[in-house]
C-alpha positions as CSV (number, residue, x, y, z in Angstrom):
1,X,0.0,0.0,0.0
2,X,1.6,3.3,-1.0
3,X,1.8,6.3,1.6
4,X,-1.1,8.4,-0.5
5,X,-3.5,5.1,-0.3
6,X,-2.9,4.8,3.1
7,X,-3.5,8.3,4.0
8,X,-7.0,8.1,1.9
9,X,-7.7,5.1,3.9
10,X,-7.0,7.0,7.2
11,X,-8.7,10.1,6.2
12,X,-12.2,7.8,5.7
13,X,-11.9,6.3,9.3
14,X,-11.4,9.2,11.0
15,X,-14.3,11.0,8.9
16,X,-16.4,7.9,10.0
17,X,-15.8,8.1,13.4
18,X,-15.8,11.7,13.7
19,X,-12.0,12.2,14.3
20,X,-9.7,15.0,13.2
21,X,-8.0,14.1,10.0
22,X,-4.5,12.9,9.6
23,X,-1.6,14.8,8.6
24,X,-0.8,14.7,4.8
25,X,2.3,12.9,3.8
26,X,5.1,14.6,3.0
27,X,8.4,14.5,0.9
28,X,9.9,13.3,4.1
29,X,7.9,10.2,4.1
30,X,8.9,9.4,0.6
31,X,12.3,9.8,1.5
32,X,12.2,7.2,4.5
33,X,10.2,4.9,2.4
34,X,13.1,4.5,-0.2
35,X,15.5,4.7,2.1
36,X,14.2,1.4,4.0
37,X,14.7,-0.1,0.9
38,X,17.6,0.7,-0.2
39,X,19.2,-0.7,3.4
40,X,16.7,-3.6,2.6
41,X,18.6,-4.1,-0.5
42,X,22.2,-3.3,0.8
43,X,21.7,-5.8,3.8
44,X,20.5,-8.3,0.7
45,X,24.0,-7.7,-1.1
46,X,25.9,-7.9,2.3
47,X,24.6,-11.8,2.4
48,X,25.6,-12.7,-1.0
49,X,21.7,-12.8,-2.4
50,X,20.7,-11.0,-5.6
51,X,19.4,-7.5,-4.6
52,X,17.5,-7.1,-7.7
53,X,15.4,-9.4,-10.2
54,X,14.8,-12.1,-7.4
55,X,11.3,-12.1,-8.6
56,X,11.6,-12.3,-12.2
57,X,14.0,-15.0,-11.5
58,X,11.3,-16.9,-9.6
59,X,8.9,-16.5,-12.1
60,X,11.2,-18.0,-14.9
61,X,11.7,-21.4,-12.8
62,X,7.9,-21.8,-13.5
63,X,7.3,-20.3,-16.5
64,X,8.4,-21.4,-19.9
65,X,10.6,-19.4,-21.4
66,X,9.4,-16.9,-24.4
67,X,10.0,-17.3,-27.9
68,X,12.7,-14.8,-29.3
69,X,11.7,-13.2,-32.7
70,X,13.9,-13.8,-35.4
71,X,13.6,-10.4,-37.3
């Protein structure tokens, strides 16, 4: 859930249960957000696992591979 969809999502309780509304995000929050996942993705490195394209990589030991066009 992305910060704006959960600040919609806050916003609607608190106008249902008659509470003041939330702060809006800010550029702050973005800024934390990516910077979780950055240290997500270093920590990934630091163990020896690929930081990027795991899922992709997942998905291709189940599905078959695609037909290359030969233009």
């Amino acid at each position: 859930m992305s910060i704006t969809q959960q600040y919609l999502l806050d916003t609607y309780r608190a106008r249902k249960l008659g509470e003041p509304a939330p702060p809006a995000p800010r550029a702050e929050d973005r800024r934390v957000v990516r910077g979780v996942r950055a240290r997500r993705q270093f920590r990934t490195v630091l163990a020896g696992r690929a930081a990027h394209g795991r899922t992709r990589q997942a998905l291709g030991r189940w599905l078959p591979p695609r037909p290359r066009s030969t233009c």
